[in-house]
C-alpha positions as CSV (number, residue, x, y, z in Angstrom):
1,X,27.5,-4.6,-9.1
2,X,28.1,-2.9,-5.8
3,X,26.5,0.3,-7.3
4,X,23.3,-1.2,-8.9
5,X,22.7,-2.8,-5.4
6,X,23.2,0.7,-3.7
7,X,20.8,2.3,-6.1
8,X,18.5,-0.2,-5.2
9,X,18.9,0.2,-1.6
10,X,18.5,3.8,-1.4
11,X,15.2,3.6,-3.4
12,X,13.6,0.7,-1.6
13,X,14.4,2.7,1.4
14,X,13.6,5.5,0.1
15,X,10.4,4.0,-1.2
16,X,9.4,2.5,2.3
17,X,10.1,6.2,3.9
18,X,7.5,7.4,1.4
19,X,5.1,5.2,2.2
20,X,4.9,6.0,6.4
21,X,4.5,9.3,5.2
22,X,1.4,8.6,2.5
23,X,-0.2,6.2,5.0
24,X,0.3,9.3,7.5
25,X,-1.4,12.2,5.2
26,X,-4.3,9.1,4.3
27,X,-4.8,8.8,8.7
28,X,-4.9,12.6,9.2
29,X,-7.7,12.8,6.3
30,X,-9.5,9.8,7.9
31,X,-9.3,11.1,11.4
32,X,-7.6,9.8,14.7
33,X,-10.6,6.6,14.9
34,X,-8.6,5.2,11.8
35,X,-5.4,4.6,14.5
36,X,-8.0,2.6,16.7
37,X,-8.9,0.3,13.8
38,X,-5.7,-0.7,12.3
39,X,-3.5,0.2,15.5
40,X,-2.4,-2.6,18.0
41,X,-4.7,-3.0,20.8
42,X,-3.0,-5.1,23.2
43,X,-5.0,-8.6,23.9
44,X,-7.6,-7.9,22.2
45,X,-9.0,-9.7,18.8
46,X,-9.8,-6.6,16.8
47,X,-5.8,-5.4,17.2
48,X,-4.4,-8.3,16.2
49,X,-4.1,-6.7,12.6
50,X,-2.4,-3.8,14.1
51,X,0.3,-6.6,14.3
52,X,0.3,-5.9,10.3
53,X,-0.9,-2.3,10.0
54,X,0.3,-0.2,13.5
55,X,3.7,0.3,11.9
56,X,2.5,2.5,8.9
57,X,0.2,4.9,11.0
58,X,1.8,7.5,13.6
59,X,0.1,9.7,16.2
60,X,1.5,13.2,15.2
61,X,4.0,14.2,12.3
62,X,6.8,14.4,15.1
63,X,6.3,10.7,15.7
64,X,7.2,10.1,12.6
65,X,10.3,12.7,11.7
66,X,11.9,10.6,14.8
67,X,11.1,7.9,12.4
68,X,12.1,8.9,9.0
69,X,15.9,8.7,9.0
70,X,16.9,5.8,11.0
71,X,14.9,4.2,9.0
72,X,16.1,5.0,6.1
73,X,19.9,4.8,7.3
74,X,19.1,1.3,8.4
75,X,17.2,0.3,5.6
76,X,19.6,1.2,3.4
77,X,22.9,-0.7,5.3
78,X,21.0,-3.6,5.1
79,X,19.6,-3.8,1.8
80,X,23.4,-3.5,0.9
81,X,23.7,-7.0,1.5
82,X,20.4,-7.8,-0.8
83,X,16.8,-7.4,-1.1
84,X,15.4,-10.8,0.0
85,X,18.0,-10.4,3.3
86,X,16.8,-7.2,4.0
87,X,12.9,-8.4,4.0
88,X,14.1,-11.6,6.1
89,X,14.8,-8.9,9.0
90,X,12.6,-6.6,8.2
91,X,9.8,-9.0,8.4
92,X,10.9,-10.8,11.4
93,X,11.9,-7.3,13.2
94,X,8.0,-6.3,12.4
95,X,6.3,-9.5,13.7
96,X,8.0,-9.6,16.4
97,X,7.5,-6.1,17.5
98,X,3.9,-6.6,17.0
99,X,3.7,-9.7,18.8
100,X,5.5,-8.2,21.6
101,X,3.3,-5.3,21.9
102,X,-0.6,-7.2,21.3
103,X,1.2,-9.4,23.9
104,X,2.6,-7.4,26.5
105,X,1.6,-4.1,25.4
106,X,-0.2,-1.2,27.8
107,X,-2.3,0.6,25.2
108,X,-3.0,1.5,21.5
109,X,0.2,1.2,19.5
110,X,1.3,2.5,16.5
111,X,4.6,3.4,14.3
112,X,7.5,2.1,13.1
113,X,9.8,2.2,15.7
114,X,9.9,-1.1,16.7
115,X,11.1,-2.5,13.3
116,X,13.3,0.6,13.4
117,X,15.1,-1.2,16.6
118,X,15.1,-4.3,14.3
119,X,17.3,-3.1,11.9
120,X,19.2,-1.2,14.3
121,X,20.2,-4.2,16.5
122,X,20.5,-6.4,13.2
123,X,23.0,-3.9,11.8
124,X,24.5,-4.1,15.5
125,X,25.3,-7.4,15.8
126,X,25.3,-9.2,12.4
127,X,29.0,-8.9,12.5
128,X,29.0,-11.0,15.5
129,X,27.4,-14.3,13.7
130,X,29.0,-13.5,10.4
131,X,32.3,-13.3,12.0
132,X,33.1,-10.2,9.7
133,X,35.7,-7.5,11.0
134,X,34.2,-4.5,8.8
135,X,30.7,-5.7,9.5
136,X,31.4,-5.0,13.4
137,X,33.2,-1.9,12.5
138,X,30.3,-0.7,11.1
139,X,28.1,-1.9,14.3
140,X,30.8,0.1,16.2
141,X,30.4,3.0,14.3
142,X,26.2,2.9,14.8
143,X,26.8,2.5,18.5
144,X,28.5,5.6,18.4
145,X,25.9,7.7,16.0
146,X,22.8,6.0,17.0
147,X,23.6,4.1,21.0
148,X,21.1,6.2,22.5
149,X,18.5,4.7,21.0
150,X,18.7,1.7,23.1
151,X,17.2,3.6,26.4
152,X,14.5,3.1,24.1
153,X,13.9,-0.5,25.1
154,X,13.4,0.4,29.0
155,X,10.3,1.9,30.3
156,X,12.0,5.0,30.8
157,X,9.2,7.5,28.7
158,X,5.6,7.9,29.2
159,X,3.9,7.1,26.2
160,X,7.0,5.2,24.3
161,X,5.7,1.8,23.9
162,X,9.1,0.3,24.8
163,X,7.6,-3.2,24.2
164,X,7.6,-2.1,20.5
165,X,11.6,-1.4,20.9
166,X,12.5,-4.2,23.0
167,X,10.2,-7.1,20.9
168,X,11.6,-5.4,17.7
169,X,15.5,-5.3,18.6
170,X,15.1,-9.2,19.9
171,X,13.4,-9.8,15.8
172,X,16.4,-8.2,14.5
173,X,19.1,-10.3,16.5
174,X,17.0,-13.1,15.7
175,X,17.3,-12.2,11.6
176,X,21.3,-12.2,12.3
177,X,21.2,-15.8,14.2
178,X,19.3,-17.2,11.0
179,X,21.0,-15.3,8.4
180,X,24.3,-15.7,9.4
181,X,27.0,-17.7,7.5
182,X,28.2,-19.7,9.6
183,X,25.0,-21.0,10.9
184,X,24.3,-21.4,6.6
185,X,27.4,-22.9,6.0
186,X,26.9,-25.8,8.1
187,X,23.7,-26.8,5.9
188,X,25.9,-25.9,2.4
189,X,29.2,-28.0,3.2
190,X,29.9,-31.1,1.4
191,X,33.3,-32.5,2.0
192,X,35.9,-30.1,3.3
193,X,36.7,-26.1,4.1
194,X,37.1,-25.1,0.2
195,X,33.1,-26.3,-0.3
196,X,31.8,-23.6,2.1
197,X,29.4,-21.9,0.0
198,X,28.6,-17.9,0.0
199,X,24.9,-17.6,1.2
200,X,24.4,-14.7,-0.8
């Protein structure tokens, strides 16, 4: 069981990696006004689907390298624990990214950072809410690879869209508050401790 869900992790990861990079090769044979169309434009109507589409386009193939393997590495840690989990925080890590930026944003936005800080500070804190020792052992671990990343979520760069990091990491904490068991476990007990049921 544990192996079939790895497999499926590592190609859904695998498969989302691939698909920056197509959406990447179709921008550079569209040309840079393709970014302006489906990028986030902060406060403005017309970017309000960058909220959906800024995350698959990138400004320059460097952009996106940075990209690439957190992305995958997170991806894949949390589609360990399931596929409809792992869209729960990926989705709310990408709205409220988006949000964050058309909302408080300085200029045109694109990439996939900011759900990459989603999954990161999911990953990070998950352990927390679940109350699981290897879980924050695991965080831990990512603090130590990977803690540098959070600068990322200060105005510290010219030209890093920290809103993206910040709005994104605050999506992923707010995956582990819903998806955690004990917060499901209250709404699944019947009678006493042995009728806790496993949200999974």
């Amino acid at each position: 069981m544990l192996a079939k869900r790895a497999r499926t992790a590592l190609y859904v990861s695998l498969g989302l990696a691939a698909l920056i990079w197509a959406c990447y090769l179709l921008a550079m044979a569209a040309g840079p006004a393709l970014l302006y169309q489906l990028g986030i434009l902060p406060r403005q109507l017309q970017g309000l689907d960058g909220i959906v589409f800024g995350p698959l386009l990138h400004a320059g193939v460097n952009h996106l390298l940075g990209n690439t393997l957190p992305l995958v590495v997170f991806s894949f840690l949390t589609l360990l624990e399931g596929v409809r989990r792992y869209l729960v925080v990926l989705g709310t890590s990408w709205l409220a990214s988006g949000l964050g930026v058309w909302l408080f944003g300085g200029g045109l936005t694109v990439g996939i950072s900011g759900v990459v800080f989603g999954l990161f500070a999911y990953l990070m804190v998950r352990g927390i809410y679940n109350r699981d020792i290897l879980q924050l052992l695991l965080g831990g671990f990512l603090f130590l690879v990977y803690g540098s990343l959070l600068w990322g979520v200060l105005p510290v760069s010219i030209g890093v869209s920290w809103q993206a990091h910040l709005f994104g990491a605050a999506g992923g904490v707010l995956a582990a508050v819903l998806l955690s068991r004990h917060r499901q476990g209250r709404g699944t007990r019947k009678s006493g401790p042995s009728q806790w049921k496993d949200p999974r």
